[in-house]
C-alpha positions in Angstrom: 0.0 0.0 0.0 2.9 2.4 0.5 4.3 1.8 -2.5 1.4 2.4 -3.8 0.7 5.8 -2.3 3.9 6.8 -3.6 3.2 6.2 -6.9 0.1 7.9 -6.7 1.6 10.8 -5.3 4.1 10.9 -8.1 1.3 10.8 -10.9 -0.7 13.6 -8.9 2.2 15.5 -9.1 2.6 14.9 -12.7 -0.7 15.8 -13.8 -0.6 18.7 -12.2 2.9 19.6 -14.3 1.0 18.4 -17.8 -2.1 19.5 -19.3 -4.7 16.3 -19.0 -4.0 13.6 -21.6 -6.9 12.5 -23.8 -9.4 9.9 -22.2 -8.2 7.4 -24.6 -5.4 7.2 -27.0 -4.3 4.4 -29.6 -2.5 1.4 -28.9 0.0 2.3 -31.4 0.6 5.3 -30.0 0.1 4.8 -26.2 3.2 2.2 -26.4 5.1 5.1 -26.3 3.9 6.5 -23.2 6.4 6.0 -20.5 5.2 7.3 -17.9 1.3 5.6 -18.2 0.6 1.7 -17.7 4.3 1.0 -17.8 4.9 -0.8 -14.7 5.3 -4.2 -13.7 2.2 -5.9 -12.8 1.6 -6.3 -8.6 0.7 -9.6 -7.5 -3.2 -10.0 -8.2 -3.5 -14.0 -6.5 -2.2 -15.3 -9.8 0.6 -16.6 -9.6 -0.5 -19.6 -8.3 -3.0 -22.1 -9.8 -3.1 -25.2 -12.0 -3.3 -25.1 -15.5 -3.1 -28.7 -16.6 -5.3 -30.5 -18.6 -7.9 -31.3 -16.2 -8.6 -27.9 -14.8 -8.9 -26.3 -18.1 -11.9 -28.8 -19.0 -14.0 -27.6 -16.2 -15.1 -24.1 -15.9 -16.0 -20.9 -17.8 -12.7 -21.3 -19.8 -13.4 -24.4 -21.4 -15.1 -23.0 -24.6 -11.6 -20.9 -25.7 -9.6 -24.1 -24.4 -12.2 -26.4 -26.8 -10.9 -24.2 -30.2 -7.1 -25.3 -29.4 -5.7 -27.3 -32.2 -3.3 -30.2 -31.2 -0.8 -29.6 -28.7 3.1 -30.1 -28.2 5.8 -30.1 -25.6 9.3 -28.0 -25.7 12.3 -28.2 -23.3 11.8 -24.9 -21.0 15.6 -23.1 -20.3 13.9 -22.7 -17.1 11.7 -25.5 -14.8 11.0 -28.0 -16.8 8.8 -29.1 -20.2 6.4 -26.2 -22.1 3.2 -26.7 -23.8 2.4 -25.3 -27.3 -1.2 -24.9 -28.3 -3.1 -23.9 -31.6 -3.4 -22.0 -33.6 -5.4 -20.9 -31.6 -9.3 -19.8 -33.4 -11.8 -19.2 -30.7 -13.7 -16.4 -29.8 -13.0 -13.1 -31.9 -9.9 -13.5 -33.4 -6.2 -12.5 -32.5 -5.8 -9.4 -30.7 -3.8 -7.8 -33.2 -4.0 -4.2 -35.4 -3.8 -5.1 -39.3 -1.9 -1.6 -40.8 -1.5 -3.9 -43.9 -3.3 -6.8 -45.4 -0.7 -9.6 -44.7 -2.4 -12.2 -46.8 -2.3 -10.1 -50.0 1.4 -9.6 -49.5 1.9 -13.5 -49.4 2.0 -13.7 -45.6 0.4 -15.9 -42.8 -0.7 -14.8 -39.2 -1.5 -17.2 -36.8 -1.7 -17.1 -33.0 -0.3 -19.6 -30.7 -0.8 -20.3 -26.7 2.2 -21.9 -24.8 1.8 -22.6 -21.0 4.2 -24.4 -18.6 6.8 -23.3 -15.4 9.0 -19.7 -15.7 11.9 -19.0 -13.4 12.7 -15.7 -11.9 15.7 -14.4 -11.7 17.7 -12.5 -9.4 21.6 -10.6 -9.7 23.9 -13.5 -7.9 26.1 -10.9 -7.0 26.8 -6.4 -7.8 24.4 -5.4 -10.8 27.8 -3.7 -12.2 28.0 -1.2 -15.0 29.3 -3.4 -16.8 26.7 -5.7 -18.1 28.7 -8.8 -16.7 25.9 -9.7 -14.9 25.6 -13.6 -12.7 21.7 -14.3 -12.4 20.5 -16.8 -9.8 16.8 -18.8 -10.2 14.6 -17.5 -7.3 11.8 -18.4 -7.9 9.1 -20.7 -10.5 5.9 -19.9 -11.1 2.9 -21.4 -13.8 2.3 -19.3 -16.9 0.5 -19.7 -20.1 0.6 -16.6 -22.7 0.8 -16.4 -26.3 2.9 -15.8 -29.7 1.1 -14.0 -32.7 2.9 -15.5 -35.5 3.2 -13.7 -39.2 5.4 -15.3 -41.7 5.5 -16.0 -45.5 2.9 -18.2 -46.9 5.0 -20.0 -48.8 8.3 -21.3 -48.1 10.2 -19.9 -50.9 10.1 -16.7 -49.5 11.4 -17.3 -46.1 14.8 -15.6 -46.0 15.6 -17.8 -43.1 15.4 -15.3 -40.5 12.8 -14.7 -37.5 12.3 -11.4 -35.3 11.1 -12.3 -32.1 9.8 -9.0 -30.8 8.8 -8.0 -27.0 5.4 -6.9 -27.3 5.2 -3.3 -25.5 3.1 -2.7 -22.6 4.0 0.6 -21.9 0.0 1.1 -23.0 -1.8 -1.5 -20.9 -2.0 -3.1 -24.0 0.1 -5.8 -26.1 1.7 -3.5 -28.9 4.6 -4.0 -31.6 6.5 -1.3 -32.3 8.8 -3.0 -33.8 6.5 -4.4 -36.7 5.1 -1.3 -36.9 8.4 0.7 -37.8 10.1 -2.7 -40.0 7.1 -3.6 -41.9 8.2 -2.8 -45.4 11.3 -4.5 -44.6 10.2 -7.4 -43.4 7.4 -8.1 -45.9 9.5 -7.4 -48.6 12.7 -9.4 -47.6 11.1 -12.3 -46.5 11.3 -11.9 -42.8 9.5 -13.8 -40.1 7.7 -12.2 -36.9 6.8 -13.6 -33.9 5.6 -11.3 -31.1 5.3 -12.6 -27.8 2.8 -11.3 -24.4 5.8 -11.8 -22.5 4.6 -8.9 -19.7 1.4 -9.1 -17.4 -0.1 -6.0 -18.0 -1.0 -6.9 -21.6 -2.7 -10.2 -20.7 -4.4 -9.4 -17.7 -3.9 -5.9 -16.7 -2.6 -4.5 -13.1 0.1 -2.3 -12.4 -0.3 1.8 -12.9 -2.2 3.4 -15.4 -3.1 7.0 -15.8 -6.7 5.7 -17.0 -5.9 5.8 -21.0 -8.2 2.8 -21.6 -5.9 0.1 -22.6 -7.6 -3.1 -22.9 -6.1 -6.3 -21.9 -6.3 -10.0 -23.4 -8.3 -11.2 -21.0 -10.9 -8.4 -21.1 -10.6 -8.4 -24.5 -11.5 -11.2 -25.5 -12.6 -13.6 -22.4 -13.5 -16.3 -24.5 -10.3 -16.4 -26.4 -8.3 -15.3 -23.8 -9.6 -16.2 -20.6 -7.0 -19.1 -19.8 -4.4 -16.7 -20.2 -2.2 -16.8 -17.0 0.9 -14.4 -16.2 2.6 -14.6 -11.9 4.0 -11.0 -12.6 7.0 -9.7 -14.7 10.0 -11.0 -12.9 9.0 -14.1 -14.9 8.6 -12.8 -18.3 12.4 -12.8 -19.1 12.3 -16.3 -19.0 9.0 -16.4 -20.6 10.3 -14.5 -23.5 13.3 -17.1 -24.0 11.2 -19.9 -23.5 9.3 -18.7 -27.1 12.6 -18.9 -28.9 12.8 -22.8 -28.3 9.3 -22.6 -29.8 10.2 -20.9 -32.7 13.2 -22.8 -32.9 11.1 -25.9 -33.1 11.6 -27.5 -29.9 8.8 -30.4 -29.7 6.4 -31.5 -32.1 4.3 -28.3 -32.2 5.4 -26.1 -35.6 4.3 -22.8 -34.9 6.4 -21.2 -38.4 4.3 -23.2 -41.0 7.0 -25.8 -41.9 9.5 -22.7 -42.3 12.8 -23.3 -41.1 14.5 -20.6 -39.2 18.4 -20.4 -39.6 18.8 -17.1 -37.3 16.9 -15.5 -34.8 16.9 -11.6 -33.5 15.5 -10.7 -30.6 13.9 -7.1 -30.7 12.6 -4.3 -27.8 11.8 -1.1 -28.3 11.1 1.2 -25.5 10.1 -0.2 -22.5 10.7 -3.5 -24.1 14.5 -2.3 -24.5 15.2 -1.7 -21.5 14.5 -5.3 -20.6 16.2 -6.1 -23.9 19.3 -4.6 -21.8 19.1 -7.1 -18.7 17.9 -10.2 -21.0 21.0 -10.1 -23.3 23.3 -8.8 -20.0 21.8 -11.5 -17.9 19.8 -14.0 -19.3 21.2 -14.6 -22.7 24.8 -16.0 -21.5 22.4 -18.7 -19.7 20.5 -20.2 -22.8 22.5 -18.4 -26.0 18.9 -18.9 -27.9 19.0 -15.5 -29.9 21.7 -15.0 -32.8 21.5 -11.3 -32.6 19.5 -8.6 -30.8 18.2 -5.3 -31.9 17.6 -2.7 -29.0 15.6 0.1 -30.2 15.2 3.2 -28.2 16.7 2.4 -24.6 17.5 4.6 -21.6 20.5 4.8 -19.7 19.8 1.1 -17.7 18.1 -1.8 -17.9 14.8 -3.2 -16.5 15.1 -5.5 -13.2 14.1 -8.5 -12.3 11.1 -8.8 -9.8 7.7 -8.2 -10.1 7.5 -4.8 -8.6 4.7 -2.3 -9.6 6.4 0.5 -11.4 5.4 3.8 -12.2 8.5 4.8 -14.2 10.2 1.2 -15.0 14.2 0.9 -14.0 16.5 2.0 -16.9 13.3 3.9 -19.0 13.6 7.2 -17.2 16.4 7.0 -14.7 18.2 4.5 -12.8 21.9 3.2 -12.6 24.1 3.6 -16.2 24.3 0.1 -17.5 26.4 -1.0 -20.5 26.4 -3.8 -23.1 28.5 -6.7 -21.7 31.1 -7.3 -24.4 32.0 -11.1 -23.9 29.1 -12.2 -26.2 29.8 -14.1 -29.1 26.1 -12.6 -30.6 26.2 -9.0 -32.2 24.3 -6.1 -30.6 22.6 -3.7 -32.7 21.5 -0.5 -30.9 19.4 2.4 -32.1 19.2 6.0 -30.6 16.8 9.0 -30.9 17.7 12.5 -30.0 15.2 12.1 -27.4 17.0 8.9 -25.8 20.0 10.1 -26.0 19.9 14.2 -24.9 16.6 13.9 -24.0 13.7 12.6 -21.8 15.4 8.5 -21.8 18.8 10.2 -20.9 20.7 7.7 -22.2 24.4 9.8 -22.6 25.8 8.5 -20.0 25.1 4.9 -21.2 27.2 5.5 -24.2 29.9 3.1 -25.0 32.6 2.8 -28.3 31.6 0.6 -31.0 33.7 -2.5 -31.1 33.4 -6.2 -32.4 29.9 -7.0 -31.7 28.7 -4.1 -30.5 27.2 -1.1 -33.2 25.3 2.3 -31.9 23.1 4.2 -34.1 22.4 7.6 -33.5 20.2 9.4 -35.6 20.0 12.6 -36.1 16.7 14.9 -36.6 14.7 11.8 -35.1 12.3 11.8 -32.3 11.6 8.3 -29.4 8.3 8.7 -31.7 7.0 10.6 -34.2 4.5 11.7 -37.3 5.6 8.0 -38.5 4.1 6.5 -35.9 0.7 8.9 -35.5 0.3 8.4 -39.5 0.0 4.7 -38.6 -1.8 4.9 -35.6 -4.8 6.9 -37.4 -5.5 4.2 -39.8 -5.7 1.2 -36.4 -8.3 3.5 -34.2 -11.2 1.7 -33.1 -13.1 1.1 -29.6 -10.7 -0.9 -28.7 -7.5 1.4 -29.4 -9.3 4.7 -28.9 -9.4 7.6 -30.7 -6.1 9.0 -32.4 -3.6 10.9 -30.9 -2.9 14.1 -32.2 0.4 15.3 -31.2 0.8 18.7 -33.1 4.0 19.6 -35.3 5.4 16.1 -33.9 8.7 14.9 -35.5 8.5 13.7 -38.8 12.1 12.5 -39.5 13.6 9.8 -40.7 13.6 7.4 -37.7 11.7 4.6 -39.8 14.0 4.5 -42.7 17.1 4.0 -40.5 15.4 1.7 -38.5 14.9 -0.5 -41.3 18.6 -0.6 -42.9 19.6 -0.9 -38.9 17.4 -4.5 -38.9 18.7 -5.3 -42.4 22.4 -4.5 -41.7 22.3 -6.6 -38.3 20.9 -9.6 -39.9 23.5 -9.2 -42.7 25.7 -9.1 -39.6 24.7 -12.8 -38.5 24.0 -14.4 -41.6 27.8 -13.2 -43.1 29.7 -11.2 -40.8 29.6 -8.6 -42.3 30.0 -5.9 -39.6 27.3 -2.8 -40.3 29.2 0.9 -40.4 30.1 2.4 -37.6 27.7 6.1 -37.1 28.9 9.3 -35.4 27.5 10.3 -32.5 25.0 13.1 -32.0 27.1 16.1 -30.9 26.4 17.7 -27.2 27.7 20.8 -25.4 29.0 20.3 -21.8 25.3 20.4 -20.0 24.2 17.5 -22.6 22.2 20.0 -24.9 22.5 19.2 -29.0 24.9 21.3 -30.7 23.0 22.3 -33.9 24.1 23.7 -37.3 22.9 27.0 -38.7 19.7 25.9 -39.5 19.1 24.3 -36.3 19.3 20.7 -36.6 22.0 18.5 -34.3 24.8 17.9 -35.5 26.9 14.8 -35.9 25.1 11.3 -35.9 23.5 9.4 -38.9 23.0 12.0 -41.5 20.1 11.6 -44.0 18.4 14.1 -46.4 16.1 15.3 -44.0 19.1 17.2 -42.0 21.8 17.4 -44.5 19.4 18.8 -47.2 16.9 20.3 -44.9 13.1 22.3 -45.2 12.8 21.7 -41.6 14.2 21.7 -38.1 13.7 18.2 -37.0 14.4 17.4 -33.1 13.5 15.1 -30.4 12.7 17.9 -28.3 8.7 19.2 -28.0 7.7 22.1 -29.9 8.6 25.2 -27.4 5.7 25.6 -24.9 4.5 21.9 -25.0 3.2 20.8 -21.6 1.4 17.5 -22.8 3.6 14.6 -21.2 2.8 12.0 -23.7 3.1 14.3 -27.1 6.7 15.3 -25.5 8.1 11.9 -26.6 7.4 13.1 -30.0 9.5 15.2 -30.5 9.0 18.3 -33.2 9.4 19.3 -36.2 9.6 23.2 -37.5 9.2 23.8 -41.3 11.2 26.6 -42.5 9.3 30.0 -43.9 9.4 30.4 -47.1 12.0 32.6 -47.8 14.8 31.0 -46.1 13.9 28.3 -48.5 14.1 30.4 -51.9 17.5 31.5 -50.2 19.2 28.0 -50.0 17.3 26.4 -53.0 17.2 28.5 -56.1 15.0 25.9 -58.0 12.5 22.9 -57.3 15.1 21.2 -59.2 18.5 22.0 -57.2 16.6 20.5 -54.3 15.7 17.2 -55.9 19.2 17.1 -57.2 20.7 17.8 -53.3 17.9 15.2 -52.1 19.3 12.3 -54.6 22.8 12.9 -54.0 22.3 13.3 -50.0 20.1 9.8 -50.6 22.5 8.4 -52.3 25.8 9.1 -50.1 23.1 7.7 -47.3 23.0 4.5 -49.3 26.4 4.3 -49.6 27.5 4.6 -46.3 25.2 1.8 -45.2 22.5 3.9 -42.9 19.7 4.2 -45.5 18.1 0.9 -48.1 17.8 1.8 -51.7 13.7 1.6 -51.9 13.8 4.8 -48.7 16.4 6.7 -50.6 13.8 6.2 -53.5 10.8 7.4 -51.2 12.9 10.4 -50.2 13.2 11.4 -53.5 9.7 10.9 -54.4 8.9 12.9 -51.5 11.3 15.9 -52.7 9.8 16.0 -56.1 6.4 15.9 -54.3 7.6 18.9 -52.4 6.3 22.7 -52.9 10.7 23.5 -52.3 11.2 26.6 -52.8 
């Protein structure tokens, strides 16, 4: 109760710092709120409980347990054997947002449940900077959650690679960020995605929420979902390995579509990163089931390991500077806003040289989320997301198209070893504030078009006089008047031509794909410049 009281004085204070939030906002775009439903869920009486065969044939839960396909077992990394069931088609359907139709692109989505025993872990000895971390098992618990599977339809176009993503919480509500900002890439390479519920608040709720109106699995959907069992979040990093020997095809239950996975990245963004940070510090080195990992967005430290509820989780917004440990054999892939690094997520002090295994990506003129994300957002609202989130003059940079040669250039990283280019980092004065160029964008980091051959100031910062908490993690953007940009373009057509050649250096150094430099071309000759 204390700790609760705490926390409640902490969001009190909060709101009174921030102009109200909007009664509801999307799932795409509350994923991104930090400071809401972020937390760890408390202890709600379920960690305990059967969920064998018997007791789900009894009961109110026996109609979504009656739709479950044939089942198989897997070898847990933590206590012992784990059932796979599906996929799964009771009640509504999966619980999932379509911002494409996956089926006309040649891809599958299915939904799985798996169920069994999940260790928690605990630090065996000093939580150093480090990253060198020695985990002990303290505890075992009974879960059953589930993996939302999308993956080519046929076989021929399976590149050989599976993201597992972290679904985000930070909304009260299962989320993938990750999908969302990858998409193009993924469906057009061949790619493989399995998200997993690996956190309680998305299947059954709990925790701190500001009242956004997230919806959980199991209100959601009871009949589908109602079996759905999570003991609290100091299991999930287990819970989360535990899907790679899925997907890896431990047992007899094939959950890729006779699809045979040669490498597997594991992916957080967000919140999800920062447990990213303490899986791959502390819990990888115990299993080694992920070839590569992608952390997207983290702040200076990483998530812990018990089941505390959690306003503000460890490492997000805060906490002790933690590192990347650098005795893994598996490379690490990390990628940087302005806001994480000199903004809210304060992840500068965190900062560490790239070296074998290890890349940082900084990027310039980007924002933790943006226009990017909104644009996508609008097109998912319904009762269940809410209505969209208008954030206005929120950053529309070029986050998602170095996001995507980030995920291509780290799985080039695995498959060949080829190591992806090392970026500059974003440039800071002595109080951490961005040093910016004449026009007013940051300098140094990964340079694209949209700051070396800019119509905009594009920043992670809020748009001067912001006091809405959640819009602040969008960053801004600031177009430039109309004059400035007769005076540094003389033509429509010097400004195409500056577009394609910055584009095209972007290409070369490895930080942009070919099909975005094409789409920021496109949009320059789209462009009323000058």
């Amino acid at each position: 109760m204390g700790a609760f009281l705490r926390t409640e004085r902490i969001v009190l204070a909060m709101m009174q710092a921030f102009e109200p939030l909007p009664r509801r906002l999307p799932v795409l775009a509350l994923w991104m709120l930090l400071a809401g439903a972020c937390g760890d869920a408390a202890d709600d009486g379920h960690a305990t409980g059967g969920t064998d065969t018997a007791d789900r044939a009894e009961g109110p839960d026996a109609a979504a347990d009656a739709e479950e396909a044939d089942s198989g077992t897997a070898a847990a990394p933590g206590a012992g054997a784990i059932t796979v069931l599906g996929p799964i088609t009771a009640g509504n359907g999966a619980f999932t947002i379509p911002i494409v139709d996956l089926a006309a692109l040649g891809y599958t989505e299915e939904e799985y449940f798996f169920e069994g025993e999940a260790s928690a872990y605990a630090h065996a000895g000093e939580a150093t900077m480090d990253g060198k971390w020695q985990l002990e098992v303290v505890d075992t618990a009974a879960f059953k959650t589930r993996l939302l599977v999308r993956r080519p339809s046929a076989a021929a176009d399976f590149n050989g690679t599976v993201v597992i993503e972290w679904l985000n919480v930070s909304g009260g509500v299962d989320a993938d960020p990750g999908f969302i900002y990858n998409h193009e890439l993924l469906l057009r390479d061949g790619y493989a995605w399995v998200g997993v519920s690996a956190q309680a608040v998305g299947i059954q709720g709990g925790g701190f929420s500001l009242g956004a109106g997230g919806v959980p699995l199991k209100d959601f959907d009871p009949e589908r979902y109602g079996t759905l069992l999570h003991p609290g979040d100091g299991f999930s990093y287990d819970i989360y390995g535990q899907a790679a020997r899925i997907v890896r095809g431990e047992g007899d239950m094939d959950v890729l579509g006779g699809l045979e996975p040669e490498q597997l990245i594991a992916y957080g963004e967000s919140q999800s990163a920062a447990r990213m940070v303490s899986y791959v510090n502390g819990v990888h080195p115990l299993s080694l089931l992920h070839d590569g990992f992608f952390i997207h967005s983290r702040g200076v430290g990483g998530a812990s390991f018990d089941n505390a509820m959690s306003l503000i989780p460890d490492g997000i917004l805060g906490g002790s500077v933690v590192h990347i440990r650098d005795d893994l054999d598996e490379p690490v892939l990390q990628l940087q806003t302005e806001t994480d690094v000199h903004g809210m997520l304060g992840f500068l002090p965190a900062r560490q040289p790239d070296r074998d295994g290890l890349r940082t990506w900084e990027v310039t003129g980007t924002a933790h989320a943006d226009q990017h994300m909104l644009d996508v957002s609008a097109g998912a609202s319904s009762d269940l997301t809410g209505s969209a989130l208008s954030c206005p003059d929120a950053n529309d940079g070029p986050q998602h198209f170095v996001v995507k040669a980030a995920l291509h250039a780290l799985n080039g990283w695995i498959v060949d070893g080829a190591a992806p280019a090392m970026g500059e980092v974003l440039m800071v004065d002595d109080s951490r504030a961005a040093i910016t160029d004449e026009h007013g964008n940051t300098l140094g980091g990964i340079r694209t078009p949209a700051v070396d051959v800019p119509i905009a100031i594009h920043s992670g910062n809020p748009p001067p006089g912001s006091t809405n908490l959640l819009c602040s993690l969008f960053g801004s953007t600031t177009p430039f008047a109309a004059d400035k940009l007769a005076e540094l373009y003389p033509s429509h057509q010097d400004y195409v031509d500056k577009v394609q050649a910055a584009a095209e250096a972007a290409v070369q150094a490895g930080f942009v794909l070919p099909p975005e430099a094409e789409t920021f071309i496109a949009e320059a000759e789209a462009a009323d410049v000058p």
